[in-house]
N, C-alpha and C positions, 0 to 999 in steps of 0.2 A: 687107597687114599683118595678124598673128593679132590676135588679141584681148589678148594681153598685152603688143602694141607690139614683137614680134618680129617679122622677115620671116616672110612665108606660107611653107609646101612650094611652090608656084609660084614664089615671088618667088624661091627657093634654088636650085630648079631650072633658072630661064633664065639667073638671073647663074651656075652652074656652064656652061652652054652657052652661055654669054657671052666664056668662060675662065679667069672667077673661081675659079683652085681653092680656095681658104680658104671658100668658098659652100659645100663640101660638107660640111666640119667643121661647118657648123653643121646640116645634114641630119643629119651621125654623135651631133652630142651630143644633137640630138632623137628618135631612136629606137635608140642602141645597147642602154640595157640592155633594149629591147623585144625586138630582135632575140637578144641571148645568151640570154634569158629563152628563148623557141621554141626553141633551139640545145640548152641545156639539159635543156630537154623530151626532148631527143633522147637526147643524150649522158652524163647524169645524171653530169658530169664536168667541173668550171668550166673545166678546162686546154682542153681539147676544144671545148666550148663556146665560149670567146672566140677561137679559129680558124677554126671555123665560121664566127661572125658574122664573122671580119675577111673572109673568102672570100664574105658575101654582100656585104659594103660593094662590095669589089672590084668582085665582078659587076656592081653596080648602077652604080657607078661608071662601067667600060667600056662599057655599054650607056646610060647615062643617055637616047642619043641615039635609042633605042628609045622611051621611055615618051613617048605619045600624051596622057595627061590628066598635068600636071606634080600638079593638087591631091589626086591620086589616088598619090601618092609611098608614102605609108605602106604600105597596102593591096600595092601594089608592091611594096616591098621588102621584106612580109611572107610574098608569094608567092618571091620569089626564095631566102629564108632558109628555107623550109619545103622548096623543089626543093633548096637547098645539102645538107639535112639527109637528106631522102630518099637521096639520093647516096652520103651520107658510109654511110650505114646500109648499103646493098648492098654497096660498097666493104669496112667494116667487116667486116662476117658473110665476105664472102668470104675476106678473110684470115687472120680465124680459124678459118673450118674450113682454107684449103688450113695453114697452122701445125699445129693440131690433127689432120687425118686426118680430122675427122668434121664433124656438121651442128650447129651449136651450137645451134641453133632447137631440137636434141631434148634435151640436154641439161639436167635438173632445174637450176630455180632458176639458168637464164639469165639471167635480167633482177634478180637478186638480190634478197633480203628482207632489206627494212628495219626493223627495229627496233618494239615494240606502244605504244612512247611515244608521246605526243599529237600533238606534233609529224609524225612518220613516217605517222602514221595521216590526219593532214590531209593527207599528201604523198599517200599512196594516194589518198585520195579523189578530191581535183585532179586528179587521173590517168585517175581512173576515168570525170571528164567529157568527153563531145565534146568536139571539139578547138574546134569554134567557143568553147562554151561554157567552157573553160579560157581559150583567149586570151584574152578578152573580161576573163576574171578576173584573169588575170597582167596585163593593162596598166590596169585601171582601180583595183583593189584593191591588187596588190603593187605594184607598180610608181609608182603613184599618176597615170598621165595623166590630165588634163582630160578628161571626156566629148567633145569633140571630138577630140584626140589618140588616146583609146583607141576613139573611133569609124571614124576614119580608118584606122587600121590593124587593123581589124578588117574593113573593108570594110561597115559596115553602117551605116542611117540610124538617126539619134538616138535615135526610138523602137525600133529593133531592137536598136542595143546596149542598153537597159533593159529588154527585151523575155528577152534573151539574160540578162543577168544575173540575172533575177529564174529564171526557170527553173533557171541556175546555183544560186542560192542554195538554191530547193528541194530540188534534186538533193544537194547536200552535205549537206541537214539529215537526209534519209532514210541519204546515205551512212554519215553520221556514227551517226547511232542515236544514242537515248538514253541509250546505255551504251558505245559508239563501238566495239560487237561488231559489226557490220555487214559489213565491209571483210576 
């Protein structure tokens, strides 16, 4: 049982390999918008993004019978969501150049420029962190998970996600600048 009197990621995990399918819906509503969040990252495209994530549920789903530590689920599915994205991005590029004729990698202002409003400028920055040190941001700050939730799917112990955050923080206070010319 978590701490909040919900089933653990274990306890979700064996009643889904029990047969329980309604057990995973509560796996999905515990980390989907963790997972579209990473998808995003990718896709900088909500449509995109929530395909993505359904395409990692899937996987994780069919393979459930795979995963060796059930309380290590998050971590998991956060690896499987990052390989879905990977994917999608080769995938992607390929078909826009075979469309296009050319290498879009070379092409100015591929990845498009957002906007010098504050908002777009925090987006760059978030951007501009390791990727540990973004996740770590997206599920404990935006997101709002528990320090145990946003630990678990981070992959890292207690003191490493505050470890990770704190760095994060500093990292964006330089990104940011005093004047938030930096970026």
């Amino acid at each position: 049982m978590a701490i909040d009197g919900s089933p653990s990621d274990t306890e979700l995990v064996r009643s889904v390999l029990d047969g329980d399918r309604a057990a995973f819906g509560g796996l999905y509503d515990r980390y989907a918008q963790f997972v579209r969040a990473i998808c995003y990252d990718t896709t900088r495209n909500a449509h995109d993004a929530r395909d993505l994530a359904q395409e990692a549920f899937l996987q994780a789903y069919r393979r459930l019978g795979d995963l060796r530590r059930p309380d290590r689920f998050g971590a998991w599915l956060t690896a499987i969501a990052k390989t879905t994205c990977r994917q999608w991005c080769r995938t992607s590029a390929r078909e826009r150049s075979r469309r296009a004729g050319v290498d879009v990698a070379e092409l100015p202002g591929a990845m498009g420029e957002p906007g010098r409003d504050g908002l777009s400028h925090l987006h760059r920055a978030l951007l501009a962190l390791p990727e540990k040190e973004r996740l770590a941001v997206q599920a404990f700050y935006l997101l709002g998970k528990s320090p145990e939730q946003a630990r678990a799917a981070t992959n890292l112990s207690r003191s490493g996600l505050y470890r990770v955050l704190q760095r994060a923080r500093d990292r964006l206070k330089r990104l940011m600048g005093p004047d938030g010319e930096d970026l």
